[in-house]
Backbone as JSON Lines, residues from 0, in Angstrom:
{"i":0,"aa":"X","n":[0.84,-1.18,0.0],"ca":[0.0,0.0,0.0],"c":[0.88,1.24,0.0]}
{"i":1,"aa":"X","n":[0.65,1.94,-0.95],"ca":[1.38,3.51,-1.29],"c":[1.36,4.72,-0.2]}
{"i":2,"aa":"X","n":[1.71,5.42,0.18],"ca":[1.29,6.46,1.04],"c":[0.4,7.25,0.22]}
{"i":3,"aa":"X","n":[-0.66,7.63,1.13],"ca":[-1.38,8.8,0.55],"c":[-1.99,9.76,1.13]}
{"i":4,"aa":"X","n":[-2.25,11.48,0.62],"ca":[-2.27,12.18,1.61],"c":[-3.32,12.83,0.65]}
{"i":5,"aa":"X","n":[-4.2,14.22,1.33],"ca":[-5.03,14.55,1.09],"c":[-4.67,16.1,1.13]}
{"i":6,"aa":"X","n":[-4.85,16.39,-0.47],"ca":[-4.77,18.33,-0.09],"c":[-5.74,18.95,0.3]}
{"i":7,"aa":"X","n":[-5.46,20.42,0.54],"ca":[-6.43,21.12,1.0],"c":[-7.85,21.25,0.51]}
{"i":8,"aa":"X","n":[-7.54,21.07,-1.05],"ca":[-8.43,20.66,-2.08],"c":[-9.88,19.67,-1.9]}
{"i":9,"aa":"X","n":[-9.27,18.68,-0.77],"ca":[-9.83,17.73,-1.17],"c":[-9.41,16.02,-1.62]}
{"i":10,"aa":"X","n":[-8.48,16.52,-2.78],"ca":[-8.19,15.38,-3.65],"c":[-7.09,14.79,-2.68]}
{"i":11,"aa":"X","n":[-7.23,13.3,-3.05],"ca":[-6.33,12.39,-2.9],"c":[-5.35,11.57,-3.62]}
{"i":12,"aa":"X","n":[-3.7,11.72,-3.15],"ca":[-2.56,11.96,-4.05],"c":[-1.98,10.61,-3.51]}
{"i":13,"aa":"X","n":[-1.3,10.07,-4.34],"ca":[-0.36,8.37,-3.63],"c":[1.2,8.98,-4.41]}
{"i":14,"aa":"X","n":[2.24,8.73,-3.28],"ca":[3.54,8.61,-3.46],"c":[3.88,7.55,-4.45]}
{"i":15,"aa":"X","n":[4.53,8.09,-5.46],"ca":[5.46,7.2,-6.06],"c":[7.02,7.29,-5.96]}
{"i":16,"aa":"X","n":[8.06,6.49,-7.09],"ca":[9.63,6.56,-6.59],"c":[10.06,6.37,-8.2]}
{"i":17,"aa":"X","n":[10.66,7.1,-8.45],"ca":[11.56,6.21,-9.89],"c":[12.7,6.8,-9.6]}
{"i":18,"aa":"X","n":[13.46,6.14,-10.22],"ca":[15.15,6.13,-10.54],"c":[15.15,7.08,-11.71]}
{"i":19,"aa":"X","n":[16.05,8.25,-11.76],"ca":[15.97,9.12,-13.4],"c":[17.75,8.53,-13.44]}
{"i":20,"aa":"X","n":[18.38,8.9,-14.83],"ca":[19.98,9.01,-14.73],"c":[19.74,10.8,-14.85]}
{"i":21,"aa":"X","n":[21.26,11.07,-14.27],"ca":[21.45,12.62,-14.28],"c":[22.02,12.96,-15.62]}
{"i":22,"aa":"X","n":[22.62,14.24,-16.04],"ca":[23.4,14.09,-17.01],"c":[24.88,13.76,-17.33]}
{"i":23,"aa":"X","n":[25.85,13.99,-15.97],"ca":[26.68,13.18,-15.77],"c":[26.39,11.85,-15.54]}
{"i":24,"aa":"X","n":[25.71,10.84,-15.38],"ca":[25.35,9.6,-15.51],"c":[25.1,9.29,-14.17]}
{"i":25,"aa":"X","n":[24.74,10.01,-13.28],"ca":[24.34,9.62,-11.75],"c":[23.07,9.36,-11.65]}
{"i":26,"aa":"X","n":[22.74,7.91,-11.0],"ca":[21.41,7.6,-10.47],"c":[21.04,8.45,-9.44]}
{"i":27,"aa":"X","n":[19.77,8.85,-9.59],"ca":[19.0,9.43,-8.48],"c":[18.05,9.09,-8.44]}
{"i":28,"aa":"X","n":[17.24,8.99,-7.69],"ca":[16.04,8.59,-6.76],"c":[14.81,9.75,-6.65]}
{"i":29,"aa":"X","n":[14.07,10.03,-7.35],"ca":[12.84,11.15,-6.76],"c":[11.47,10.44,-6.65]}
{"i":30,"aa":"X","n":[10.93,11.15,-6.43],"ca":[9.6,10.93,-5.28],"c":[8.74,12.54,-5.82]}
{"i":31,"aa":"X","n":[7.48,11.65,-6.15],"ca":[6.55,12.15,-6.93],"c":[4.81,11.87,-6.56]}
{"i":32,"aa":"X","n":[3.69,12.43,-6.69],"ca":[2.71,12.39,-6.22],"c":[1.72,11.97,-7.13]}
{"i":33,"aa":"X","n":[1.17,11.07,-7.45],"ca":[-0.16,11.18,-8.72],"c":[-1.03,10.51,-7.92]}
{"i":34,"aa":"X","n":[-2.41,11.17,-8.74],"ca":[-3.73,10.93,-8.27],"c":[-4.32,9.45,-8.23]}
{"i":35,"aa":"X","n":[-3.56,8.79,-9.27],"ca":[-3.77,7.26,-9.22],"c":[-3.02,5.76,-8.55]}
{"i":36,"aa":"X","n":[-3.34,5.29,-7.68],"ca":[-2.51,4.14,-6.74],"c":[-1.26,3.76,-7.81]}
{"i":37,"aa":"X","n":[-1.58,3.11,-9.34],"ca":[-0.7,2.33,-10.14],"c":[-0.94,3.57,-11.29]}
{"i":38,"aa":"X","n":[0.7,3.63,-11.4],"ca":[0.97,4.42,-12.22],"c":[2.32,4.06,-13.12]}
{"i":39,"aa":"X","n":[2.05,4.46,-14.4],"ca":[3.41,3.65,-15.73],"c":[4.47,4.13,-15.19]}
{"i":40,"aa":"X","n":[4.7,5.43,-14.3],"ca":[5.78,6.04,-14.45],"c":[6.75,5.97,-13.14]}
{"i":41,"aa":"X","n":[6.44,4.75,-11.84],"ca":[6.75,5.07,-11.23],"c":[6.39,3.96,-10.39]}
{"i":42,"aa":"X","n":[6.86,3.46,-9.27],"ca":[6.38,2.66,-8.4],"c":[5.62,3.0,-7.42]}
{"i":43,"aa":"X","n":[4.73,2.62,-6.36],"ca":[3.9,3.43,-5.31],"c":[5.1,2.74,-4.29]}
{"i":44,"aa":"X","n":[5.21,3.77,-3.07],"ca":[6.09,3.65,-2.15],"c":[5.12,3.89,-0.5]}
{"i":45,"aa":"X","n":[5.95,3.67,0.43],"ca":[5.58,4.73,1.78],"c":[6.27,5.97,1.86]}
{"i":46,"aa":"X","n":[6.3,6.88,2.87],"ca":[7.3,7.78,2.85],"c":[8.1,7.0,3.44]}
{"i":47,"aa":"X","n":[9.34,7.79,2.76],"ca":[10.62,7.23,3.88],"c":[10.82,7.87,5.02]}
{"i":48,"aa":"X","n":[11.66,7.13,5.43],"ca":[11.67,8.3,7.04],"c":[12.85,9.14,6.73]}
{"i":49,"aa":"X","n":[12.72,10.16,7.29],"ca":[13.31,11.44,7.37],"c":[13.1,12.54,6.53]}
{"i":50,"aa":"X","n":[11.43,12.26,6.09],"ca":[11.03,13.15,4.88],"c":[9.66,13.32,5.75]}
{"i":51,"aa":"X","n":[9.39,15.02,4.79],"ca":[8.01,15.22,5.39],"c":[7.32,15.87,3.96]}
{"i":52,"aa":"X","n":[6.35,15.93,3.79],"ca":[5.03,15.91,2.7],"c":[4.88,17.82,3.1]}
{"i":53,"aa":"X","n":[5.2,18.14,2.3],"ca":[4.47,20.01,2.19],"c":[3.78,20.25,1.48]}
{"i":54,"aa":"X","n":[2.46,21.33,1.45],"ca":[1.42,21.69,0.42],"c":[2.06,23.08,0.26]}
{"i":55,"aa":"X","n":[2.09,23.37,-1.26],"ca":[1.9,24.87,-1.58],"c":[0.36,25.39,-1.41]}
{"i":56,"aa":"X","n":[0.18,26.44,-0.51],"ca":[-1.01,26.69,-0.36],"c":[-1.99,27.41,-1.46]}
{"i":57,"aa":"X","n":[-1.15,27.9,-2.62],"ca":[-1.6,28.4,-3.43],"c":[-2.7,27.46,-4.26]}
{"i":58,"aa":"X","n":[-2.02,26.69,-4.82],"ca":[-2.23,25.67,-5.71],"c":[-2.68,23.93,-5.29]}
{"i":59,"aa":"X","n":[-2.22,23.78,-3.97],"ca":[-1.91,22.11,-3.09],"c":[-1.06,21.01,-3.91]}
{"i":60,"aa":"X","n":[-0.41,21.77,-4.82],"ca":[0.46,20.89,-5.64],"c":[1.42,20.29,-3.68]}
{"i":61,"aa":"X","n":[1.29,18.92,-3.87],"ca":[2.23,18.45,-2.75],"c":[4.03,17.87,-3.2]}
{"i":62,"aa":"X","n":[4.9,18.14,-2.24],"ca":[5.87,18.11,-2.49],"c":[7.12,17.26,-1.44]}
{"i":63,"aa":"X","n":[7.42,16.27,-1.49],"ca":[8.41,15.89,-0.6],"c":[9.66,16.43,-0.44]}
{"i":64,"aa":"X","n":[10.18,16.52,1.07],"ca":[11.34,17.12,1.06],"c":[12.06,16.39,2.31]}
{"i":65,"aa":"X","n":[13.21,16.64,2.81],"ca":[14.2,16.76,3.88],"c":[13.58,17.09,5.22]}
{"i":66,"aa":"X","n":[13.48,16.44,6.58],"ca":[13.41,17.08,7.48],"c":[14.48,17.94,8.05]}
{"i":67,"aa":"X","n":[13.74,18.85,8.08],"ca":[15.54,19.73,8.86],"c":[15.72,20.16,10.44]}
């Protein structure tokens, strides 16, 4: 089961994870939000720990980041 969180909106968003390459050729890891559990682009995840979920209040586009 994916994490999923709810914007201000309303709507309900599930965490995903993919691997991109950089342009020097470094794997990285990001973490992304879509409205649907199974998605082509991405695996569904939990959060990891040491991350926390932020809403832009403008818009509720949600965003993972760093706890600091």
């Amino acid at each position: 089961m994916a994490y999923s969180h709810t914007n201000s909106k309303g709507i309900k968003y599930y965490l995903h994870q993919t691997e991109v390459t950089l342009r020097g050729g470094k794997k990285q890891t990001i973490y992304f939000f879509a409205k649907v559990e199974k998605n082509a682009k991405g695996t569904p995840v939990d959060l990891p720990e040491g991350r926390i979920v932020s809403e832009n209040p403008r818009n509720g586009f949600l965003t993972v980041s760093k706890k600091k």
